[in-house]
N, C-alpha and C positions, 0 to 999 in steps of 0.2 A: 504494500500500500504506500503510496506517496503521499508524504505532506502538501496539505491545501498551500502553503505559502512557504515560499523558499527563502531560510534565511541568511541564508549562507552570503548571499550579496547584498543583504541588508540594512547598509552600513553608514558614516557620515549624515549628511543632509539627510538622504532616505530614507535613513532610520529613523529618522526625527518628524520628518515627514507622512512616512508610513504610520507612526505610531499616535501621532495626529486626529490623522484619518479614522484612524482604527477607534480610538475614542471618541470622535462626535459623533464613530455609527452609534458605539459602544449609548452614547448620554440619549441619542435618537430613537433607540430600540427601547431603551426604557421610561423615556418620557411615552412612548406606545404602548408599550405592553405592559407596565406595575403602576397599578394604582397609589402606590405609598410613596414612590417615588414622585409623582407629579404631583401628590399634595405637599410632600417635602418641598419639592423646589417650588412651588406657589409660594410655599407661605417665606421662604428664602427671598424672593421677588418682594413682598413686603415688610421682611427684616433687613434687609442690607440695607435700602435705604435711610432706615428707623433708627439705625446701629449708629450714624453720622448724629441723628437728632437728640438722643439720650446719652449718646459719650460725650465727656468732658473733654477725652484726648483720644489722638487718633490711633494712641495705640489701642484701645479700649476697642473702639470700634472696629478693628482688624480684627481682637482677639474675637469679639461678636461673630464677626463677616464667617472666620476661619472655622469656629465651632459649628455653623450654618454648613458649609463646606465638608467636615468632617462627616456628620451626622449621611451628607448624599454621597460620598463614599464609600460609608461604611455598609448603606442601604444598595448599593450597585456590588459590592461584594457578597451580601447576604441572594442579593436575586442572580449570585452567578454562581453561587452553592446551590440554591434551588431548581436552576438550569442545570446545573451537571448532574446532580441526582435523579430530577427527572427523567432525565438523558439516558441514564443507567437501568431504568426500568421505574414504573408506575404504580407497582404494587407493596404492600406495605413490608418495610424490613425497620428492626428499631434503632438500625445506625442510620439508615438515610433520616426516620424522624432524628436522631439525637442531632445529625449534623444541621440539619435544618431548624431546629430550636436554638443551637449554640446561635445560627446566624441569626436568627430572631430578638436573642439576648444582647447581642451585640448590639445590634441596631438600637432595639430598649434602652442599654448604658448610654449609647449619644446621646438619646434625645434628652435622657434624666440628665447627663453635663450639660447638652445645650440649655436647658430649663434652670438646670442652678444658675451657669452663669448671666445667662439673659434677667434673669430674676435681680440677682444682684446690679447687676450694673442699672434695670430699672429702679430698684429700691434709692440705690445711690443718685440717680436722676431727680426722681420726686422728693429727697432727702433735701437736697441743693437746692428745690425749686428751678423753674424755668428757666433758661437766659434771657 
C-alpha cells in the first residue's frame, strides 16, 4: 500500500506550505462537521474582541485570546481521537469509549481554565470599574 502523501520531498517552503493547507482543510472540516467546535469558535468571535475591552493590559488580553485558542485545539484533537476510533470500527469496545472520554475530559479541563481565567480577569474588570 502506498502513502496518500509523499513526504519524503516535503520540505522548506512546502512544508510550510503544505502544512498550511492541511490545517485550514483541517479548521474547515470541523467548522462542518462538530457541533462543539463551531459553538466554540462563535463564542471565541465574541471573546476576542471583549478580551481588549475588560483587560487593563494587553498582556491580559492575549492570555484571554490564547486560552480561547487552546480550548479549539484541544477540541480538534479530541474530534481527531473520535475520527480515528470510528475509523477503526463502530461497535462498542471499552478502550475506544475510554479513549474517547479521556478526549472528552480534556476538552472539559479547557473550558473549566478558560472559565476560571475569563472569570477572573472579569471580576478584576468590574473590581476597577469602567475606563
Amino acid at each position: 500500500m502506498t502513502p496518500h502523501f509523499d513526504k519524503s520531498a516535503n520540505t522548506g517552503l512546502k512544508h510550510f506550505l503544505n502544512a498550511a493547507r492541511f490545517s485550514i482543510a483541517g479548521i474547515k472540516t470541523a467548522l462542518k462537521q462538530e457541533s462543539a467546535f463551531r459553538q466554540e469558535s462563535a463564542a471565541c468571535i465574541v471573546l476576542f474582541p471583549l478580551a481588549f475591552v475588560i483587560s487593563e493590559h494587553f498582556i491580559t488580553a492575549t492570555a484571554l485570546i490564547s486560552i480561547c485558542l487552546i480550548v479549539l485545539a484541544v477540541e480538534l484533537l479530541n474530534s481527531g481521537i473520535e475520527a480515528a476510533i470510528d475509523r477503526s470500527g463502530l461497535e462498542f469496545h471499552p478502550l475506544a469509549k475510554q479513549a474517547k472520554d479521556f478526549g472528552s475530559a480534556a476538552v472539559f479541563l479547557t473550558l473549566i481554565a478558560a472559565g476560571i481565567i475569563w472569570f477572573a480577569v472579569l471580576i478584576d474588570y468590574l473590581m476597577r470599574g469602567p475606563a
